[in-house]
C-alpha positions in Angstrom: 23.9 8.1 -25.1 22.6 6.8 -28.8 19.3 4.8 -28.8 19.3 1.9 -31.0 17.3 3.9 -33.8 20.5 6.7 -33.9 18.2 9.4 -31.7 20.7 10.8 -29.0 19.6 11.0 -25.8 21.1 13.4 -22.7 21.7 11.4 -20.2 20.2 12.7 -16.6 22.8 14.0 -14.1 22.0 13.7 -10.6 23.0 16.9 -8.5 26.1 16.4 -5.6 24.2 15.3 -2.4 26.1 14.6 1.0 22.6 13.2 2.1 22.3 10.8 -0.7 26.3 9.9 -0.1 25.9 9.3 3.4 22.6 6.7 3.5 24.4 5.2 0.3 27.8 4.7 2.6 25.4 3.3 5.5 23.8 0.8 3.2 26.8 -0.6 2.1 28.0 -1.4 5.8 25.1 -2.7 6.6 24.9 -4.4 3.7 28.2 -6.0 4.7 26.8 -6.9 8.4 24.4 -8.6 6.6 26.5 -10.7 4.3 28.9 -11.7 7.7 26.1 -12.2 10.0 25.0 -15.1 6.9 27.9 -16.4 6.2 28.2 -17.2 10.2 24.6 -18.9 10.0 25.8 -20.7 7.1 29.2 -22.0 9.0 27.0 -23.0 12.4 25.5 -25.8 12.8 21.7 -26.3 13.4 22.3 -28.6 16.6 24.9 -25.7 18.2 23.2 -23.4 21.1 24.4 -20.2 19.2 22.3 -21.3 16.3 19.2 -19.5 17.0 20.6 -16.6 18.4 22.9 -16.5 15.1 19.8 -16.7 12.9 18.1 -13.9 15.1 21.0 -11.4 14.1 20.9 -12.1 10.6 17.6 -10.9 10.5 17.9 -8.1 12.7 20.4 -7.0 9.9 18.4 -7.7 7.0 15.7 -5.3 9.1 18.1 -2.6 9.4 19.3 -3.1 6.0 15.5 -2.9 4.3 15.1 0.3 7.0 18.5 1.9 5.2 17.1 1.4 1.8 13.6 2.6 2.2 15.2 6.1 3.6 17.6 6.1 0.6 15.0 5.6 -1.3 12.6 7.9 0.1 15.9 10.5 -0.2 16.1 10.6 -3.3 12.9 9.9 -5.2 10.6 11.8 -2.7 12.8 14.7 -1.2 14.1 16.1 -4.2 14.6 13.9 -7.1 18.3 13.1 -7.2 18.9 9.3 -8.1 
């Protein structure tokens, strides 16, 4: 990669990791959970009985989402420095 002053700069590689590949993999389904269980809030109505209970799975996939990424990141920053 060339830096706007013309240095050159090697650009970090990070090593193959089935770890890494697997918690990404995970974060992206969960991600995905996520994204469905809101668009369902979203297409409920407020006055509807399966409102709340709607509202409480959305955030019980935003918590396992956040869970996900912390151990991703926790992976690959703290373990052994792949990123």
């Amino acid at each position: 990669m060339k830096l706007g002053d013309g240095r050159k700069v090697k650009m970090h590689k990070s090593p193959r990791c089935e770890e890494r590949d697997r918690l990404h993999t995970e974060c992206s389904r969960l991600l995905g959970e996520l994204l469905r269980c809101a668009d369902e809030v979203k297409q409920t109505s407020r006055s509807d009985p399966k409102y709340a209970l709607r509202v409480k799975e959305m955030k019980e996939a935003k918590r396992r989402l956040d869970a996900a990424n912390a151990k991703l990141t926790q992976h690959t920053l703290k373990e052994h420095g792949c990123w």
